[in-house]
C-alpha positions as CSV (number, residue, x, y, z in Angstrom):
1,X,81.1,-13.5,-16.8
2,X,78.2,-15.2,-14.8
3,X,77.7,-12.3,-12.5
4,X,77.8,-9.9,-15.2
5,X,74.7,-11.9,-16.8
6,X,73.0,-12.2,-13.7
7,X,73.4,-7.9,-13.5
8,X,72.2,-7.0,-16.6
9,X,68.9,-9.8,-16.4
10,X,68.4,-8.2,-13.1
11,X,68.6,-4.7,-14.8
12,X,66.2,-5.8,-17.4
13,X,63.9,-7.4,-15.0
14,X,63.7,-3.9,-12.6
15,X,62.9,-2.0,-16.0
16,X,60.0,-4.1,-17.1
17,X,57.9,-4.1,-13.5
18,X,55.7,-1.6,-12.7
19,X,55.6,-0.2,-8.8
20,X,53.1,-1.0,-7.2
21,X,53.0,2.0,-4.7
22,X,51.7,5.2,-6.3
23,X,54.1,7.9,-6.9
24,X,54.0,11.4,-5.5
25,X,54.8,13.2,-8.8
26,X,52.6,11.5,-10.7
27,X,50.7,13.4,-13.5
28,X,47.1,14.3,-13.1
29,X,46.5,12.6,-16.3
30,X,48.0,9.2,-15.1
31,X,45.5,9.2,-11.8
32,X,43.3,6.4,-11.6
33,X,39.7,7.3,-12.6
34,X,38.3,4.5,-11.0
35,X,36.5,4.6,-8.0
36,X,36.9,8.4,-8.0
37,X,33.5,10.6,-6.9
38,X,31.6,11.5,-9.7
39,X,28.9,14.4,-10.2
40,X,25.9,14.2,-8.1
41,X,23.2,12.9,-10.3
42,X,19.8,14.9,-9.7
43,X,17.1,13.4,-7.9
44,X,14.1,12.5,-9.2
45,X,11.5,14.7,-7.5
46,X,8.0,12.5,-9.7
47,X,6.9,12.1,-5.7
48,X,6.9,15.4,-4.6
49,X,5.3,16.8,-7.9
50,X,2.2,14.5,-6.9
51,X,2.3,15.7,-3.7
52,X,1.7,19.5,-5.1
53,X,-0.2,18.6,-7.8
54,X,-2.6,17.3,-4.8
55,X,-2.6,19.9,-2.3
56,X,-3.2,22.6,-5.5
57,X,-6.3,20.4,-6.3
58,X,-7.8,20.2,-3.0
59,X,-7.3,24.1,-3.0
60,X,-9.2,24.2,-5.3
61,X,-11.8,22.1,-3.7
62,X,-11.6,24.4,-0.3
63,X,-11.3,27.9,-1.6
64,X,-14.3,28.7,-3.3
65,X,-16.1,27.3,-0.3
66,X,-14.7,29.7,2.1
67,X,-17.4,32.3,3.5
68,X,-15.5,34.9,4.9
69,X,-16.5,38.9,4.7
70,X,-12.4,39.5,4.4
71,X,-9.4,39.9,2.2
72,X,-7.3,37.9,4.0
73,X,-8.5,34.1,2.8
74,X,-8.3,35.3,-1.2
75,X,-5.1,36.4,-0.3
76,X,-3.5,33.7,1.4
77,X,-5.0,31.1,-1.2
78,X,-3.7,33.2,-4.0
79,X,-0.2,32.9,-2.4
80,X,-0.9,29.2,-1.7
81,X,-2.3,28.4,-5.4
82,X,0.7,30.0,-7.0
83,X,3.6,28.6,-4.2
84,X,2.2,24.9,-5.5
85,X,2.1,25.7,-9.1
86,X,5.2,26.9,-9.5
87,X,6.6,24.0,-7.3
88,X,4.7,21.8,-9.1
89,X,6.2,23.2,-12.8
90,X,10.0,23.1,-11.0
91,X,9.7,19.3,-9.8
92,X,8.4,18.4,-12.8
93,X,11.4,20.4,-14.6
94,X,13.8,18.8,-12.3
95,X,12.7,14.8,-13.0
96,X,12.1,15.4,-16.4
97,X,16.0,16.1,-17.0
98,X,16.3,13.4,-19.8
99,X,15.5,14.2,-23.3
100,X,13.4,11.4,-23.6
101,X,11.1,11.8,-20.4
102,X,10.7,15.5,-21.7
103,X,9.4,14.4,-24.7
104,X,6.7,12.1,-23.4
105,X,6.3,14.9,-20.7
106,X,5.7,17.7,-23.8
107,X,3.6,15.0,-25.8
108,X,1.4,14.0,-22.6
109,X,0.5,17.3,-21.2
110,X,0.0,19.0,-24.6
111,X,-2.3,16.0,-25.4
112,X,-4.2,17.1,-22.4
113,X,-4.0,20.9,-21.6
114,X,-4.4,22.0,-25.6
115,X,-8.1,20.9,-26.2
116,X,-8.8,22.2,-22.8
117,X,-7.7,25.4,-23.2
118,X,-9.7,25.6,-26.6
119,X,-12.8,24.0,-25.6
120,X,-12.9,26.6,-22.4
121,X,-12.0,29.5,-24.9
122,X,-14.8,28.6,-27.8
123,X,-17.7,26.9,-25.5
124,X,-16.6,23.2,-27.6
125,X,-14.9,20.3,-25.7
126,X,-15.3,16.6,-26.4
127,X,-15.0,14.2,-23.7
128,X,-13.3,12.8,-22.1
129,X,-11.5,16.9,-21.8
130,X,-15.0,17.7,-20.7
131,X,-14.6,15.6,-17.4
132,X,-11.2,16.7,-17.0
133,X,-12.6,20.4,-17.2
134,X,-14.9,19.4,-14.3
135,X,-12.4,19.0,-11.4
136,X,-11.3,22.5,-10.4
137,X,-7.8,23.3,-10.9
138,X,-7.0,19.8,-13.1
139,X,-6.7,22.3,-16.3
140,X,-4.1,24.4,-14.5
141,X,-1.8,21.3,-14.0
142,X,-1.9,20.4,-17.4
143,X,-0.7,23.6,-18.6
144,X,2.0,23.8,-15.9
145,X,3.3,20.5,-17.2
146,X,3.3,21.3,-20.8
147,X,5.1,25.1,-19.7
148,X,7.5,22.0,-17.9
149,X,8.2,19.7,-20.5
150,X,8.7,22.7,-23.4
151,X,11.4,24.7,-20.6
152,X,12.7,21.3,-20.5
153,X,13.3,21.3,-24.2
154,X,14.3,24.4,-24.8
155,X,17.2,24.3,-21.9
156,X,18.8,21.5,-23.9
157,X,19.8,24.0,-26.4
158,X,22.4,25.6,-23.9
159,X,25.3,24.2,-23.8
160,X,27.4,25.8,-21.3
161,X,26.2,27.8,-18.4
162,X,28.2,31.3,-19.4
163,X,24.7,31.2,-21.7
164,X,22.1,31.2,-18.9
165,X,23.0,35.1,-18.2
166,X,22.6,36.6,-21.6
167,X,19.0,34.2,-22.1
168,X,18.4,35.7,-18.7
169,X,18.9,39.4,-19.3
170,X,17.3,39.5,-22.9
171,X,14.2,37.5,-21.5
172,X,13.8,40.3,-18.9
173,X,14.2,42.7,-21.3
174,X,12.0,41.4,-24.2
175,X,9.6,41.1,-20.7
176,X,9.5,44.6,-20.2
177,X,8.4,45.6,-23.5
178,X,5.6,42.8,-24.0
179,X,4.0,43.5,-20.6
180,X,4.9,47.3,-20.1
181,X,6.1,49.0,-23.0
182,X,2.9,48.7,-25.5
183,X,3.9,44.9,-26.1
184,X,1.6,42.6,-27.7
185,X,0.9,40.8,-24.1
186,X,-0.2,44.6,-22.7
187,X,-2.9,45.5,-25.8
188,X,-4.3,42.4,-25.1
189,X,-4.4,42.4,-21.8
190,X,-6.2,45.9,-22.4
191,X,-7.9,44.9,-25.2
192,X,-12.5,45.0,-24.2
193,X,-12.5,42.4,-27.0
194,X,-14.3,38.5,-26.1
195,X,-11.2,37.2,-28.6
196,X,-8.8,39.1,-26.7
197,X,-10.3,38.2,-22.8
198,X,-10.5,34.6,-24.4
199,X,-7.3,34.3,-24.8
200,X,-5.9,36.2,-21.7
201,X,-8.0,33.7,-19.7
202,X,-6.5,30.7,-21.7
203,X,-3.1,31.5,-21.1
204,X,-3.5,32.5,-17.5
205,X,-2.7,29.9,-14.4
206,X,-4.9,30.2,-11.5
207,X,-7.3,32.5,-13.1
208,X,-10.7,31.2,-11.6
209,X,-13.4,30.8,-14.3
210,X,-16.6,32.7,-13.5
211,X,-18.5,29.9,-11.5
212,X,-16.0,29.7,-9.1
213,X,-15.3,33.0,-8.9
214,X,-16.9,33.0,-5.0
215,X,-15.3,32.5,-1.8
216,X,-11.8,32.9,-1.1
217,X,-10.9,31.4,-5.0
218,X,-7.3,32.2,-5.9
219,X,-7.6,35.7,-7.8
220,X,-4.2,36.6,-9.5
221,X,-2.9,34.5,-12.0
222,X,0.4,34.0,-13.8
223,X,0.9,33.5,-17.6
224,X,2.1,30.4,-19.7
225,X,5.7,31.9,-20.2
226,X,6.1,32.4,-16.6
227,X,5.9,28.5,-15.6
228,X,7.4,27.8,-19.1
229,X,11.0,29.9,-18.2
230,X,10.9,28.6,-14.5
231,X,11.2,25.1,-15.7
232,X,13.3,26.3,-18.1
233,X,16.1,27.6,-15.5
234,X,15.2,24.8,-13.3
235,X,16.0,22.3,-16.0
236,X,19.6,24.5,-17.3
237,X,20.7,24.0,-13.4
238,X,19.9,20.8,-13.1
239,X,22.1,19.9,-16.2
240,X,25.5,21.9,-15.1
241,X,24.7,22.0,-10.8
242,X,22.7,19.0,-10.3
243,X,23.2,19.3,-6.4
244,X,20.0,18.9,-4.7
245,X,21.0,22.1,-1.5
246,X,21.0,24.1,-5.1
247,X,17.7,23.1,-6.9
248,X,16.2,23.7,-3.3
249,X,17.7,26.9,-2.6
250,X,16.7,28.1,-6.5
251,X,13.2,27.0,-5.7
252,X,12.9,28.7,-2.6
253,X,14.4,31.9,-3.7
254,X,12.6,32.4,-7.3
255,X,8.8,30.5,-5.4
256,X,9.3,33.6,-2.5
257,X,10.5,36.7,-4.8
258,X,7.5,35.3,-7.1
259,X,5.1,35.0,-4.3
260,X,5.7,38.8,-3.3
261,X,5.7,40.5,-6.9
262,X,2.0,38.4,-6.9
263,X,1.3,40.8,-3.4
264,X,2.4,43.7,-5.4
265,X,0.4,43.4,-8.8
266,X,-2.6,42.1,-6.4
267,X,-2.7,45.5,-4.4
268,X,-1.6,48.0,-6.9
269,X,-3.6,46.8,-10.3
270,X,-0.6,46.8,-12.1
271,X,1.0,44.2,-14.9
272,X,4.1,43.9,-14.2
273,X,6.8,41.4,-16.1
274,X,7.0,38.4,-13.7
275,X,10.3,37.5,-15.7
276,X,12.4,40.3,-14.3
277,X,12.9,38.9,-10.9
278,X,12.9,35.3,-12.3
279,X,15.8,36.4,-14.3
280,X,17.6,38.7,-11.4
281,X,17.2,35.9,-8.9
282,X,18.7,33.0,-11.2
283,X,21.6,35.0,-12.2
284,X,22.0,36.3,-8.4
285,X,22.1,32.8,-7.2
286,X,24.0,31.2,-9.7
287,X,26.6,33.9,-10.4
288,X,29.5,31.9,-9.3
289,X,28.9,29.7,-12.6
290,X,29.6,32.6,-15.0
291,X,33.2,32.9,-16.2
292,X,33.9,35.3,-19.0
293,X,36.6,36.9,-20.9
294,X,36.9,40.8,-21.2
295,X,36.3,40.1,-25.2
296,X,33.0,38.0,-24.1
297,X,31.6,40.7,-21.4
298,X,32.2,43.5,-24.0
299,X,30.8,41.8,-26.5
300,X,27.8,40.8,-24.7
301,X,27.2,44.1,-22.9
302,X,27.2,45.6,-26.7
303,X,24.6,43.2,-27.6
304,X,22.5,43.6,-24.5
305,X,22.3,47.6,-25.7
306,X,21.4,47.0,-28.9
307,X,18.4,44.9,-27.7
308,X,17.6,48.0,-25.3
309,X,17.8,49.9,-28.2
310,X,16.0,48.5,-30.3
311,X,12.7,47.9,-27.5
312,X,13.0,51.7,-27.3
313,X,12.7,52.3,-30.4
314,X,9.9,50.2,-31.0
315,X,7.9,51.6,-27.9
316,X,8.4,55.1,-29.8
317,X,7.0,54.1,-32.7
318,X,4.0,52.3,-31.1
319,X,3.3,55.4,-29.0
320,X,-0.5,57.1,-29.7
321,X,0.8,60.0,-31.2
322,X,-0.6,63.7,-30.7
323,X,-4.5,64.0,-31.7
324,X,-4.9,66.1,-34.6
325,X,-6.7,69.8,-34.4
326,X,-9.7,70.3,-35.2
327,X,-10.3,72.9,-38.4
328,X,-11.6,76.2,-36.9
329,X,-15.0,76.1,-38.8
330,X,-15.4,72.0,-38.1
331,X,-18.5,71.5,-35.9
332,X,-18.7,69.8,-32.9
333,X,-20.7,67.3,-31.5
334,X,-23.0,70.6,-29.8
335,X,-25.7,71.8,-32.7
336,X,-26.5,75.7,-33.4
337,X,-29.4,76.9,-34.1
């Protein structure tokens, strides 16, 4: 009778402790999370903004002071003025990866770059904008970080990263028809009006103003949306790849396709949409981050010819049409006697 006892507390005992060495079959849900590798967190790049933010001043400082009967120097300082901008915009993009340091990064740089912008445009700027103005190249950063802080912002309202190739695609596209299809960017652009220059030249990074216009001074520019969808790519893979080989190898990529499209609208005179081979380059890079269903790529590739559909239908209607003929007996601007 004892021994039976002492069997069944010993059963009861063995059923009530836990083993201590970890099973082979155990469930993926019963691993321990503790201890286990999480995602890398990004790395804040504040440092190396300053450092770019720098040099791109002192560019500024050197460029316009070069004396040399040659190409070659406004070339290479174009390349170099726009290289440091747009690293500048994607550091900035990359530290600012919180929603609250976007915000003070949005609030900050509009506070600075907005009445700068519309004092140069209207002749009117109070201090202390009008010292700011003073240091060549100062105004650029300031719209850089505002086109930084409002990517910033606007990346938060993606919330997977199947989303960053449709944005991608219809930015291109809606690119196309504002810069080569009789958009509103092109008839401005075109437009002989002061309004119309005003504006172009307010909305334009690295666009020397006329008294520096001497020298080697950086020649081409690139617009506020440019910086402003850089940053915002920058900031969507920093939220879903936050590994800093990726940031750097975006960075490289989108700074060296942008840096020859600049060659190519430099010697040919053309505008061309600068958010074409932002777009191809993101989704080229980051393709392995897109997972659709058949359903989602129908329904997506559907939607993306409807867009294409509907920019070519507005380019026909916005086409000059045929000039009307003159009545046989109108005169002309020749006089008879």
């Amino acid at each position: 009778m004892r021994s039976q006892a002492v069997g069944v507390l010993c059963v009861h005992e063995r059923r009530n402790v836990k083993p201590n060495a970890p099973s082979g079959r155990r469930k993926l849900s019963e691993t321990p999370t503790h201890g286990a590798p999480a995602a890398p967190a990004p790395s804040p790049t504040w440092a190396a903004a300053a450092a770019t933010g720098l040099l791109y001043l002192v560019l500024w400082q050197v460029a316009p002071r070069i004396r040399w009967e040659s190409h070659v120097p406004t070339v290479i300082s174009t390349l170099g003025s726009v290289t440091l901008a747009l690293l500048f915009g994607a550091y900035l993009a990359r530290s600012a990866s919180s929603a609250r340091v976007a915000l003070w990064l949005t609030g900050v740089a509009t506070l600075c770059a907005v009445p700068l912008r519309l004092g140069a445009a209207f002749g009117a700027m109070p201090q202390p904008w009008r010292l700011m103005a003073g240091v060549p190249g100062l105004p650029d950063l300031c719209v850089v970080a505002l086109a930084a802080g409002l990517g910033v912002q606007l990346s938060r309202l993606l919330r997977a990263p199947n989303l960053i190739l449709p944005v991608a695609v219809v930015l291109a596209l809606t690119d196309i028809w504002t810069v080569m299809l009789n958009g509103p960017v092109q008839r401005i652009m075109q437009s002989q009006t002061e309004a119309a220059q005003r504006v172009t030249a307010a909305m334009m990074v690295g666009l020397p103003p006329k008294e520096l216009q001497t020298g080697a001074a950086p020649m081409a520019g690139a617009g506020f949306a440019d910086f402003l969808f850089v940053a915002f790519f920058v900031a969507c893979i920093t939220r879903f790849a936050p590994a800093d080989a990726l940031f750097r190898s975006t960075v490289k990529w989108v700074v060296g396709v942008l840096s020859l499209y600049v060659l190519v609208v430099m010697f040919s005179g053309l505008a061309l949409p600068a958010l074409v081979p932002i777009a191809v380059t993101v989704i080229v890079l980051h393709r392995r981050l897109f997972t659709y269903t058949r359903a989602e790529l129908f329904a997506m590739i559907y939607a993306l010819l409807l867009l294409a559909a509907v920019i070519g239908g507005m380019w026909m209607l916005s086409r000059p049409g045929p000039a009307a003929p003159r009545p046989a007996g109108e005169r002309t601007g020749a006089t008879t006697g």
